[in-house]
C-alpha positions as CSV (number, residue, x, y, z in Angstrom):
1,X,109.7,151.7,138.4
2,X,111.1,152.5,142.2
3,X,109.7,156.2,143.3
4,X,112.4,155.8,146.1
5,X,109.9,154.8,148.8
6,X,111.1,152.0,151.0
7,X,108.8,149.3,152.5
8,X,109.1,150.0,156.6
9,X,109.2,146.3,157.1
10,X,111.3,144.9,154.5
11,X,113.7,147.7,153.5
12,X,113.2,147.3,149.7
13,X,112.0,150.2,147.3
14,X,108.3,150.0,145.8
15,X,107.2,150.7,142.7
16,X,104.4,153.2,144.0
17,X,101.3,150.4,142.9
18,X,98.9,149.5,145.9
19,X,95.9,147.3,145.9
20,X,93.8,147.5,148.8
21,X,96.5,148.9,151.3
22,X,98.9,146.4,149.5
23,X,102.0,148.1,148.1
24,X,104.2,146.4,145.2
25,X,108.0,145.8,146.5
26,X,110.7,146.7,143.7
27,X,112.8,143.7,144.4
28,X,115.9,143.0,142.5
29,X,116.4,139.9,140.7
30,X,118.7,137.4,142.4
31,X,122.3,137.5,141.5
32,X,121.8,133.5,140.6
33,X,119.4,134.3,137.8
34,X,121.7,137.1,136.4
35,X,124.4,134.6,136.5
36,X,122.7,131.5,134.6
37,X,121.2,134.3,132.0
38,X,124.6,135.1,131.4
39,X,125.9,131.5,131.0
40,X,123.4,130.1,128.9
41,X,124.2,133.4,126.3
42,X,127.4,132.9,126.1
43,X,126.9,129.2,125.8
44,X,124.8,130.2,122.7
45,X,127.1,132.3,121.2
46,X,130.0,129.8,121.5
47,X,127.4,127.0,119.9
48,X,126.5,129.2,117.2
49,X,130.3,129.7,116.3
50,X,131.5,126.3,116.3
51,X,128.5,124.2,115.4
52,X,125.5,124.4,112.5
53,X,123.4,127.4,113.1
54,X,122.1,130.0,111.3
55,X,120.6,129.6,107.9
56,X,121.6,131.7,105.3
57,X,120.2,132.3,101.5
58,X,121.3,129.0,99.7
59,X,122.5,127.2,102.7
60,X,123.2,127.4,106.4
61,X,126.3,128.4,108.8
62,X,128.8,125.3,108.8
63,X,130.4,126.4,112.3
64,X,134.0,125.4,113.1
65,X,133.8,122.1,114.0
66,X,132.2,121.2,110.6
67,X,129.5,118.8,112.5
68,X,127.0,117.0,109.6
69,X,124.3,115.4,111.2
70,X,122.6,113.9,108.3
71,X,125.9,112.3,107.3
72,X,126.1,110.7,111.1
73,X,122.9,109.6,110.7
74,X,123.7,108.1,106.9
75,X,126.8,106.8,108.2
76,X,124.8,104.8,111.1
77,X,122.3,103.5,108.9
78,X,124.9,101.9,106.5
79,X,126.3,100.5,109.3
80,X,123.7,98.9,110.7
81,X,122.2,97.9,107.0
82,X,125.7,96.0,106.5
83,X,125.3,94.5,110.0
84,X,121.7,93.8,109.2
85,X,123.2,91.9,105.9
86,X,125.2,89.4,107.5
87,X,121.7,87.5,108.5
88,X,119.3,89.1,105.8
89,X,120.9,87.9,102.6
90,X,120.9,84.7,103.8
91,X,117.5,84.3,104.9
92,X,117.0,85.6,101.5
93,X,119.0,83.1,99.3
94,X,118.6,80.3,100.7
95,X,115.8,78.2,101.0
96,X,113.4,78.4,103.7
97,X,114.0,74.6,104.9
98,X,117.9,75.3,104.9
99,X,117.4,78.9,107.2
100,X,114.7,76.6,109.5
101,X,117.8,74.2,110.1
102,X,120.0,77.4,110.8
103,X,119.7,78.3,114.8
104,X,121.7,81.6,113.7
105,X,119.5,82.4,111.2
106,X,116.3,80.9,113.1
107,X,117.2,83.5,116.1
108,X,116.9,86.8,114.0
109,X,113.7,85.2,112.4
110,X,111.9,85.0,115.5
111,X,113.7,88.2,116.9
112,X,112.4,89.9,114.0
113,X,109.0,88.2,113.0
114,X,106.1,88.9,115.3
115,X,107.0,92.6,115.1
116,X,106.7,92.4,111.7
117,X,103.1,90.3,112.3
118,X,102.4,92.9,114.7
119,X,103.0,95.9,112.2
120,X,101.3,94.4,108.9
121,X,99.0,90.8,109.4
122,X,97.7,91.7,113.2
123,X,95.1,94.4,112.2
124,X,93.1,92.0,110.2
125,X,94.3,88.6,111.3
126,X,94.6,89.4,115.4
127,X,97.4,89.2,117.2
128,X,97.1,85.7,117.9
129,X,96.6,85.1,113.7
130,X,93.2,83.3,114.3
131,X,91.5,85.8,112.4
132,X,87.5,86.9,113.3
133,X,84.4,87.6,111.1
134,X,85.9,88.6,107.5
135,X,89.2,87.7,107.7
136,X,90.7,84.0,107.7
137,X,92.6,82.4,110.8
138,X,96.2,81.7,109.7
139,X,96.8,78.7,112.2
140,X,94.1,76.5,111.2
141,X,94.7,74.3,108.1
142,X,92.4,75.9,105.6
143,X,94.3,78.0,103.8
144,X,92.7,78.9,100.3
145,X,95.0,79.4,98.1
146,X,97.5,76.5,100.3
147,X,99.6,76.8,102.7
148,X,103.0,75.6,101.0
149,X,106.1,78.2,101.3
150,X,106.1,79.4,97.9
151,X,102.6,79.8,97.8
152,X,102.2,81.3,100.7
153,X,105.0,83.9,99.1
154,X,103.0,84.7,96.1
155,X,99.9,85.1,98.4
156,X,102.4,87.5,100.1
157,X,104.0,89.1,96.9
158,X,100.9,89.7,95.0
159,X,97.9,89.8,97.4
160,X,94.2,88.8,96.7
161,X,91.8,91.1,94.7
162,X,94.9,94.2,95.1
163,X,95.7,96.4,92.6
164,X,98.9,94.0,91.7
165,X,99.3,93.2,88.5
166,X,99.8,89.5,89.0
167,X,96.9,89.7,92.0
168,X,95.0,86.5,93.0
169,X,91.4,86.8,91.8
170,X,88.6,85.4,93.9
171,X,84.9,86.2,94.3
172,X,81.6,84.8,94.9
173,X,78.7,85.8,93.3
174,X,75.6,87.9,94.7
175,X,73.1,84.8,94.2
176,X,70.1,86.8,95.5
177,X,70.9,90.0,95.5
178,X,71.6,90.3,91.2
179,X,68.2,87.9,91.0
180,X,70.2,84.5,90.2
181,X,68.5,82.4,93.1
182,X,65.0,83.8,94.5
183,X,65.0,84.0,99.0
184,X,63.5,80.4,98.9
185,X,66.3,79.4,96.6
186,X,68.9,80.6,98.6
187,X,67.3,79.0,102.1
188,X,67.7,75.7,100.3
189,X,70.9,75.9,99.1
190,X,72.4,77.9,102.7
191,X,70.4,74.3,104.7
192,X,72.5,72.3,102.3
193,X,75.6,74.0,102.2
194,X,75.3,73.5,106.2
195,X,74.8,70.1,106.4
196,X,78.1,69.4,104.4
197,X,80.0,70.3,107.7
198,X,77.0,68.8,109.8
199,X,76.3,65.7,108.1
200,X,74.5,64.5,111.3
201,X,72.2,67.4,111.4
202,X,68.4,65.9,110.5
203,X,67.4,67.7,107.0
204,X,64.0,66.8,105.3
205,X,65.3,64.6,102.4
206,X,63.0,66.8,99.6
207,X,64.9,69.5,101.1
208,X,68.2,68.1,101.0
209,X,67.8,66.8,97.5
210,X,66.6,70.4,96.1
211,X,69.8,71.5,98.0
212,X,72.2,69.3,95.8
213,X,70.6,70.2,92.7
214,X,71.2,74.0,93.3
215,X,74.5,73.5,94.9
216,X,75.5,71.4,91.3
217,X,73.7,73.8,89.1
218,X,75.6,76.7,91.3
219,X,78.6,76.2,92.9
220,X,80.2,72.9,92.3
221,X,82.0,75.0,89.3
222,X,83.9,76.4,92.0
223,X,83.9,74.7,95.5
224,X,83.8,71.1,93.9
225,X,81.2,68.4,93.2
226,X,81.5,67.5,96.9
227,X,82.3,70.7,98.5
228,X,85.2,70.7,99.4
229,X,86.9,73.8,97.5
230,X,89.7,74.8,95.4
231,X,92.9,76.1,95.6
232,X,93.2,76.9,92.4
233,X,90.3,78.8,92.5
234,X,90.6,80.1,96.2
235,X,87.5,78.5,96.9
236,X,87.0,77.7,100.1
237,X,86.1,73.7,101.3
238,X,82.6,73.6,102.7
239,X,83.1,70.7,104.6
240,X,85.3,71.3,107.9
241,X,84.2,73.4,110.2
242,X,86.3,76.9,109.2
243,X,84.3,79.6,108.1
244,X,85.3,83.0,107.7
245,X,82.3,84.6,107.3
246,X,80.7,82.3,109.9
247,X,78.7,78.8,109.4
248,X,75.3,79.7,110.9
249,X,72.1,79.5,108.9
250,X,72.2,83.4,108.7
251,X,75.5,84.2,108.1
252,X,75.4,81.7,105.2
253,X,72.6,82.9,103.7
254,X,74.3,86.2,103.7
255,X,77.1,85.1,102.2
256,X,74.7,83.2,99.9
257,X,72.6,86.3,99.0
258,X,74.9,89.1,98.6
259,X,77.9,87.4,97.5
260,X,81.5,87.7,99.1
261,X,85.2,89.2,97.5
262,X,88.3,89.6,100.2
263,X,90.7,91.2,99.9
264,X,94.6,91.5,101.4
265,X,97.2,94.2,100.2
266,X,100.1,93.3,97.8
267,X,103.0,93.4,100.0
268,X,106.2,93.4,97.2
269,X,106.6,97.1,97.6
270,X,105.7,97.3,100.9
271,X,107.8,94.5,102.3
272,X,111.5,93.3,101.3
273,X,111.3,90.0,100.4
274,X,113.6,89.0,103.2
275,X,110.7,90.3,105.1
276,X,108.4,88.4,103.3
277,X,110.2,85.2,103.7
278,X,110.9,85.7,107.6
279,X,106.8,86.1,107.5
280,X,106.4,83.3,106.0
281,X,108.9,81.0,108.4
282,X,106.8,82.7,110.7
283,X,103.4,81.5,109.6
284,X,104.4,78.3,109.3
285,X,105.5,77.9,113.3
286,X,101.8,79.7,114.4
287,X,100.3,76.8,112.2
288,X,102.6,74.0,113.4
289,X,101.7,75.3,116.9
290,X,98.3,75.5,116.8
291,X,97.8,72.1,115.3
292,X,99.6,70.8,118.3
293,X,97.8,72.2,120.5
């Protein structure tokens, strides 16, 4: 507050505070700031009258221009799910070959498809789909379960080991570590397994024999008499060289030992089936280009 001293210098009232031979002016606030505080208040007090405000017991102030934003914003998601409609119903009943042929219907696929990759497949599959240590490259051709467009859909639809009623099952068993196949045991049958993708690999023949007996007495039941899966079964081929878990003597002794069970999310109620289908379109092309390459 001004004691009614003035400043010799500058003319302006104190307030009577000093520091250190310093005395406090008692400026005035500039006539601008006065004039925006003003504007801005009466600015609020028209918006308060004429648009949503204030809430009240059971509801709110309507104002009197009767603005609803949640029925804008209902209004401009219908009308973007009927323009969305025009190119998602047919992606959705037709079938997959006749939507490839479409360029129309091809545009909003590939418009639409790797951020849909990008949201759901890349965190496990990479964003190049080539997969890593656990998880299975989508752009080679091993494909457990097959890489045809409806069953790549199930795969989709119902996922592998997920809660889903109608889930694909698959699992290998813990040779080694629920006591089926003793260490020795297991480094015969991972040396044999091996040399069914590296056939030109030198293996002591004793060896090698011992290998096919436990391999027949083991896991031809699942990955085939000659190794080379099932899709059925989800069992993966043993011959090529794709290996998810990796094909070094370790890793397949690991594998071996304590026994392997993926697993991928059912995606029906997370994914429309449009969505699903316009994955699976997608898929396809990140094979189709790979194996070109």
């Amino acid at each position: 507050m001004s004691v009614k001293e003035r400043d010799p210098l500058t003319g302006h009232q104190t307030t009577g505070h000093e520091w250190n031979g310093i005395t406090e002016l008692n400026t005035r606030v500039p006539r601008a700031i006065w004039f925006f505080i003003i504007v801005t208040h009466v600015w609020a007090l028209f918006y308060w009258v004429l648009m949503p405000a204030w809430p009240t017991v059971n509801t709110y102030t309507k104002g009197l221009l009767g603005v609803d934003q949640r029925q804008q914003v209902e209004a401009r998601v219908a009308a973007a799910g009927a323009k969305r409609s025009s190119w998602s119903d047919p992606i959705t009943s037709l079938t997959l070959d006749e939507v490839r042929s479409d360029p129309t219907l091809m545009a909003h696929v590939q418009r639409t498809a790797p951020a849909l990759f990008g949201d759901n497949c890349a965190a496990c599959h990479g964003a190049q789909a080539q997969g890593g240590p656990g998880y299975p490259s989508l752009v080679d051709q091993a494909w457990l379960w097959g890489a045809d467009d409806e069953t790549v859909l199930e795969t989709l639809r119902v996922g592998i080991n997920a809660p889903h009623p109608e889930s694909r099952f698959s699992q290998m068993m813990a040779f080694g570590r629920d006591g089926l196949l003793d260490r020795e045991q297991i480094r015969i049958a991972a040396d044999y397994v091996q040399s069914l993708s590296r056939p030109a690999e030198e293996i002591n023949a004793d060896r090698l024999a011992a290998g096919a007996t436990l391999f027949d007495e083991n896991c031809a039941s699942c990955h085939g008499e000659d190794g080379t899966g099932s899709q059925d079964l989800g069992a993966p081929d043993l011959t090529d060289e794709h290996w998810i878990y990796g094909g070094d003597e370790k890793s397949i002794f690991n594998t071996i030992f304590h026994g392997r069970q993926g697993w991928m999310p059912a995606w029906e109620q997370r994914l429309s089936e449009t969505e699903r289908r316009i994955l699976t379109i997608y898929l396809g092309q990140l094979k189709e280009t790979h194996h070109d390459d």
